[in-house]
C-alpha positions as CSV (number, residue, x, y, z in Angstrom):
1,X,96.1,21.4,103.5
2,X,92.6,21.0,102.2
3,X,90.5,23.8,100.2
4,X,87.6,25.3,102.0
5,X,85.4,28.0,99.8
6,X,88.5,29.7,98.7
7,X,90.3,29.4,101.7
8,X,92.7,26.5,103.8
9,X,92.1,24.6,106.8
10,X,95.6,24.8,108.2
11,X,98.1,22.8,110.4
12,X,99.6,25.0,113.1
13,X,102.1,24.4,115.8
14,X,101.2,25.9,119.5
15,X,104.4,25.1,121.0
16,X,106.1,26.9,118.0
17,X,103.5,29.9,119.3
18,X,104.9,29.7,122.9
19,X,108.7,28.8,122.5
20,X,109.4,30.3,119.0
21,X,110.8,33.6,118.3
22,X,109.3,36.6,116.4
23,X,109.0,35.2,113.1
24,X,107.9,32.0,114.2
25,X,105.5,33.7,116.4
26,X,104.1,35.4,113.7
27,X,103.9,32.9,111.1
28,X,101.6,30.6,113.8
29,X,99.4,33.9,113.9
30,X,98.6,34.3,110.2
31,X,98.6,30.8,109.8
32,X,95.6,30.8,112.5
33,X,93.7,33.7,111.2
34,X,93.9,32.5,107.9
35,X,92.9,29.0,108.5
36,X,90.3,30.6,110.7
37,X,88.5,32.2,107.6
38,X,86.5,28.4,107.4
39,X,85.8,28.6,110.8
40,X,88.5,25.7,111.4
41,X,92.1,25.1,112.5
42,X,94.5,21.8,113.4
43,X,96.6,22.2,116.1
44,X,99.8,20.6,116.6
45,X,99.2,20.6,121.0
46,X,101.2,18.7,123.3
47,X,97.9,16.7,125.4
48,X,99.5,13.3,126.6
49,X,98.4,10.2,124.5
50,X,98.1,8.7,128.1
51,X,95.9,10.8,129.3
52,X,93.5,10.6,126.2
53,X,94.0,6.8,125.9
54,X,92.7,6.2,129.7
55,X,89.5,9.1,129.0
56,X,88.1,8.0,125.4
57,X,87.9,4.0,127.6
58,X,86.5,5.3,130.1
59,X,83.8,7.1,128.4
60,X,83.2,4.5,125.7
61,X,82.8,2.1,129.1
62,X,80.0,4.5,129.7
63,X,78.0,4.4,127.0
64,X,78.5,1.1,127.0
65,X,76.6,0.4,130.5
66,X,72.9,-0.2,130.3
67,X,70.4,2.3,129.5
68,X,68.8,2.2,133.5
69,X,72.7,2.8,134.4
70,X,73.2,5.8,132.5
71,X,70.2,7.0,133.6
72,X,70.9,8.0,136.9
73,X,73.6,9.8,135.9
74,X,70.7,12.4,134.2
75,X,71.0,15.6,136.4
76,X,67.1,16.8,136.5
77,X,66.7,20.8,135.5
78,X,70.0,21.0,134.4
79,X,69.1,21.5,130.8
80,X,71.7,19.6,129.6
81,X,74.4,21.6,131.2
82,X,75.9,18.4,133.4
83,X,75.4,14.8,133.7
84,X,73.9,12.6,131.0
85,X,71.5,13.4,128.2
86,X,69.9,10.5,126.1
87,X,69.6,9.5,122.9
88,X,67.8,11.7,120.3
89,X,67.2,14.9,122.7
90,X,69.5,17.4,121.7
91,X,68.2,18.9,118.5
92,X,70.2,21.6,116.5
93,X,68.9,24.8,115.7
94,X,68.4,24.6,112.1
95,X,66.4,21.4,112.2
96,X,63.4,19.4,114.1
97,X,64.6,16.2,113.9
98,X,66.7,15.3,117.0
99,X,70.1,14.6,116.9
100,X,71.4,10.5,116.8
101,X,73.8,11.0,119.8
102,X,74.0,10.2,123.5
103,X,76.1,12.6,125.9
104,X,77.7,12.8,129.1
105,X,78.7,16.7,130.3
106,X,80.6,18.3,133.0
107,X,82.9,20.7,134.2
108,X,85.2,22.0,136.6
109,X,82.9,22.7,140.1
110,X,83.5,26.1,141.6
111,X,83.9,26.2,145.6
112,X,80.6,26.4,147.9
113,X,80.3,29.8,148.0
114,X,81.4,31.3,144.8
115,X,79.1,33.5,143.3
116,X,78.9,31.6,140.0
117,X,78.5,28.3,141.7
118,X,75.3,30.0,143.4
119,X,74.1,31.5,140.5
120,X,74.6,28.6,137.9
121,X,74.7,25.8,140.5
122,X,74.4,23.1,137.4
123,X,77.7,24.8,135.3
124,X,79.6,25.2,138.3
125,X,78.7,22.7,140.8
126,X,79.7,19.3,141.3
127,X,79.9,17.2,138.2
128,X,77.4,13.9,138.0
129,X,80.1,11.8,136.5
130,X,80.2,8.1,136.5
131,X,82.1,6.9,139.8
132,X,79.3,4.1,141.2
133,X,79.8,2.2,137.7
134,X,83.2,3.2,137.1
135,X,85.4,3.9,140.1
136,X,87.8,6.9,139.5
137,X,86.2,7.7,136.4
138,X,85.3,11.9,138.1
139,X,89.4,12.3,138.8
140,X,90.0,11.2,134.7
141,X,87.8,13.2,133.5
142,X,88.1,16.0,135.3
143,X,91.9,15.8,134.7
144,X,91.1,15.4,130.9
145,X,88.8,18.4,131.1
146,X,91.5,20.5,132.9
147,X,94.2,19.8,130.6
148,X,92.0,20.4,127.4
149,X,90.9,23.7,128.9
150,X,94.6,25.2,129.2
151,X,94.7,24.1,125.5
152,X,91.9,26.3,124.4
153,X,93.3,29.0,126.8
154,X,96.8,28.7,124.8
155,X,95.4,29.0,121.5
156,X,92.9,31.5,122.7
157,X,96.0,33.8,122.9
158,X,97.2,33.3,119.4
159,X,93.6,34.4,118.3
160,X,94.0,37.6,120.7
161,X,97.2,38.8,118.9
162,X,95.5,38.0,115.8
163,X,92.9,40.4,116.0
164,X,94.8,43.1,117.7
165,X,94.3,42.4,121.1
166,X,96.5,42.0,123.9
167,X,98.0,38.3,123.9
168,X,96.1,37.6,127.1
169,X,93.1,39.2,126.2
170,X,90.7,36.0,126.6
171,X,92.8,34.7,130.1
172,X,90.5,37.1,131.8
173,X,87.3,35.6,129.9
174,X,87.9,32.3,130.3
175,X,89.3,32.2,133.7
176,X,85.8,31.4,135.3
177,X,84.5,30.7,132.2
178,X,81.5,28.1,132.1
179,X,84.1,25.8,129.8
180,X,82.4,22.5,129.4
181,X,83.4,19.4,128.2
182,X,80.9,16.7,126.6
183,X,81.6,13.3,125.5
184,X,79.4,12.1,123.0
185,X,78.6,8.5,121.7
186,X,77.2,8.5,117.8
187,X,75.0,4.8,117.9
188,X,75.6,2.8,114.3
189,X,73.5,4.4,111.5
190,X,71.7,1.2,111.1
191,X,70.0,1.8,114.4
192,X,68.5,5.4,113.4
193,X,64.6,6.0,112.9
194,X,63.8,7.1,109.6
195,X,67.2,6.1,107.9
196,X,69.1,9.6,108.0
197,X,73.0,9.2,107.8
198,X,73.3,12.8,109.7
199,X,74.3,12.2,113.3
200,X,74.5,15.6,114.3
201,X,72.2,18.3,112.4
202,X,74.0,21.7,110.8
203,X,74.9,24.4,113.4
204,X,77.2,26.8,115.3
205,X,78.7,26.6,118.6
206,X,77.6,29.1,121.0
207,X,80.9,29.2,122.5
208,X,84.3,31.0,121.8
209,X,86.2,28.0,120.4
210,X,85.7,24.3,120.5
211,X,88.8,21.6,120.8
212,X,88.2,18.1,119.9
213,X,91.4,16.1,120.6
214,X,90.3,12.9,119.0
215,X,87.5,11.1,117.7
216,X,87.4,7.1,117.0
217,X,85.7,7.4,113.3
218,X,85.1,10.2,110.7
219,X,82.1,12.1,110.2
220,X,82.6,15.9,111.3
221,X,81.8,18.1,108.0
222,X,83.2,21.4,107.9
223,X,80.1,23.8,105.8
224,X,81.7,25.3,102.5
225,X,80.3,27.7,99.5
226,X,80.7,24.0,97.1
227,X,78.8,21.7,100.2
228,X,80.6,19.4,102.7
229,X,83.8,18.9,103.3
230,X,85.3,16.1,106.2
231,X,87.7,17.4,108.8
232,X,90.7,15.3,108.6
233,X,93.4,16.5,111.1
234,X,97.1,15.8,111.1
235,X,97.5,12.1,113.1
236,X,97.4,13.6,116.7
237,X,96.7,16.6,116.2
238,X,93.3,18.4,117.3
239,X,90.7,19.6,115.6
240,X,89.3,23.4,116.7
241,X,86.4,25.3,115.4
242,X,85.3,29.0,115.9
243,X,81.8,29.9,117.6
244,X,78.9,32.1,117.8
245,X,80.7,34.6,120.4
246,X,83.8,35.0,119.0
247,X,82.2,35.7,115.6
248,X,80.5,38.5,117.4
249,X,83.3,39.1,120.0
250,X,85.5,40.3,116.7
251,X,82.7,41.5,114.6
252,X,82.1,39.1,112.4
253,X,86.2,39.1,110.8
254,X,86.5,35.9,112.4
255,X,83.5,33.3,111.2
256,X,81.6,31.1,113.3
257,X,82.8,27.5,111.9
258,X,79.5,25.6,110.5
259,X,79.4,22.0,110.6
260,X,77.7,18.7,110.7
261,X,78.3,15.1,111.6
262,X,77.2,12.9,109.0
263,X,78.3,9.3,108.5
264,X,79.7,8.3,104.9
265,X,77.2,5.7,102.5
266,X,78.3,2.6,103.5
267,X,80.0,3.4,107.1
268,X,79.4,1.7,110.2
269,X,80.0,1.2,113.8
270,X,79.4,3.4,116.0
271,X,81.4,7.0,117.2
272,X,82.7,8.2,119.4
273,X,84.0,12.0,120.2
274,X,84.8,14.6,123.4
275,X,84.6,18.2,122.5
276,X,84.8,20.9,125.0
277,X,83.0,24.6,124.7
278,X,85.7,27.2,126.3
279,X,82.9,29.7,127.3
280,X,83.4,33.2,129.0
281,X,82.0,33.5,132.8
282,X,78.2,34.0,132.4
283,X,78.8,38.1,133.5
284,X,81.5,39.0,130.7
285,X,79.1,41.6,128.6
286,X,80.0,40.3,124.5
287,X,81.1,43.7,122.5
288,X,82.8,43.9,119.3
289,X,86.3,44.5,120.0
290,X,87.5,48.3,118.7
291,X,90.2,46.3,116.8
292,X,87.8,44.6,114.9
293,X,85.6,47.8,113.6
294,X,86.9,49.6,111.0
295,X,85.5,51.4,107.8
296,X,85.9,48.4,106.0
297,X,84.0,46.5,108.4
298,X,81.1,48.6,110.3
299,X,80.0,47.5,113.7
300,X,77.7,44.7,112.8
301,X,76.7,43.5,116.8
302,X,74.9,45.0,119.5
303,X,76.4,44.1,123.0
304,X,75.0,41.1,124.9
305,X,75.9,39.3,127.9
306,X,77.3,35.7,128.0
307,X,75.1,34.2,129.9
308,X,72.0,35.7,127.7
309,X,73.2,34.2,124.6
310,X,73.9,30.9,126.0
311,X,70.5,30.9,127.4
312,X,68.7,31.2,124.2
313,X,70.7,28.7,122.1
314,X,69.9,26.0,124.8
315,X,66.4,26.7,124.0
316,X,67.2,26.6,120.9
317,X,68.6,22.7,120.7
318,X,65.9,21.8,122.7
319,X,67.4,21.3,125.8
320,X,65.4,23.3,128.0
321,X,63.2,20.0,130.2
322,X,60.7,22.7,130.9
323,X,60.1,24.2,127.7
324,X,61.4,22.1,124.7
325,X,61.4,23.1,121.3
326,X,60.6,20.0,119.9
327,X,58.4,18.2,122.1
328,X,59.0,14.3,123.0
């Protein structure tokens, strides 16, 4: 366990959660909420090694086509929400210098016809995934994305007991949530203009939670009252972090987790990481829970809708093609 401005990032077990009795139960709960207070947990999960062996290939494969070939993988007006972003575009909100990072994005597509699908037609359509270059590379990933998406779900519910809430609580949010999943390649630091060692610039997610199974190098920093600290999971286990909507989903008693990704003096080669955002569906309206408002802790957050605050923050990292923040 490693100190975090007063507080632990924690190891927890989920299937300990799900199979164990009261007390075991319990102690998973505190363990979460009070790991949680850095905006950071490790989870003990049970994602086959298979399944995340055969997907991190893949993807590296990707990134490892030419840059014409990744290309057309770009999904034009889609702001970054599917398909394949290049380097240096995504930008984080607390800087103007544009992250050192390539991505690749997608999600589970909703049926022709579903109202989200035709409202959101780039969250919730068909994916742009790699097939031409790399034959069954959409049925991986979208397996990968599936089975990392009933993670977040499970842990999700250890979260909703912990602040009071009924164990399934965030099922309903998440169920057509706009969850996305984004692999992203980190080039060697030696290859950056201007010399910065930061790969990914200081933020918050948007989202509920984040998982990151696995990344092939170091380099995520969790934000802490003394500076920096790495994130350094168990071996297997994943890595997740709070966002910007549970924060104000429990009114501010559960942080939004702050970090970076920075490479070490002296480290090279390049990184590689997939992350997904579990999002609620774009009509959920965001409201303190009652739970989390006491006289202890005033109602800090006015109620907004999902889909507005994801909006704004994708202006904010400068993803929005017709309106950047940071212009090429």
């Amino acid at each position: 366990m490693r100190e975090v401005s007063g507080a632990e990032i924690l190891d927890v077990d989920l299937l300990a959660f799900e199979g164990g009795g009261r007390a075991a139960r319990a102690a998973v709960v505190d363990g979460v909420m009070r790991s949680l207070r850095t905006g950071f947990v490790y989870v003990e999960h049970d994602l086959p090694v298979d399944l995340l062996d055969r997907a991190y290939a893949c993807l590296e494969a990707f990134f490892s086509l030419p840059a014409e070939r990744k290309n057309r993988y770009t999904v034009e007006g889609a702001s970054g929400q599917t398909g394949y972003t290049g380097l240096a575009v995504e930008t984080a909100a607390s800087s103007d210098v544009p992250d050192w990072k390539e991505m690749l994005n997608w999600s589970d597509p909703k049926p022709e016809g579903h109202p989200l699908r035709e409202r959101h037609p780039f969250r919730y359509g068909p994916p742009r995934l790699p097939d031409d270059d790399l034959p069954g590379a959409g049925e991986l990933l979208l397996a990968f994305h599936r089975r990392v998406a009933d993670l977040q779900r499970r842990v999700l519910r250890i979260i909703g007991a912990g602040v009071g809430a009924h164990e399934d609580y965030f099922d309903r949010m998440v169920a057509d949530g706009a969850t996305m999943t984004r692999a992203i390649h980190y080039p060697a630091m030696d290859l950056a203009p201007g010399g910065e060692h930061v790969w990914a610039g200081e933020h918050c997610d948007i989202n509920l939670i984040t998982a990151l199974p696995r990344a092939t190098a170091a380099g995520l920093q969790v934000r802490t009252a003394g500076g920096w600290t790495d994130a350094v999971p168990p071996e297997g286990g994943a890595i997740v972090n709070t966002g910007i909507m549970l924060e104000h989903l429990t009114n501010g008693m559960i942080p939004a987790g702050r970090h970076r990704v920075a490479a070490s003096p002296g480290q090279t080669g390049d990184r590689y990481s997939v992350v997904q955002f579990a999002h609620p569906a774009p009509w959920f309206m965001l409201a303190p829970l009652p739970t989390c408002v006491t006289g202890d802790n005033p109602l800090r957050y006015p109620t907004v809708s999902a889909d507005d605050a994801l909006a704004q923050v994708i202006w904010e990292i400068n993803l929005v093609e017709t309106g950047r923040r940071i212009a090429d």
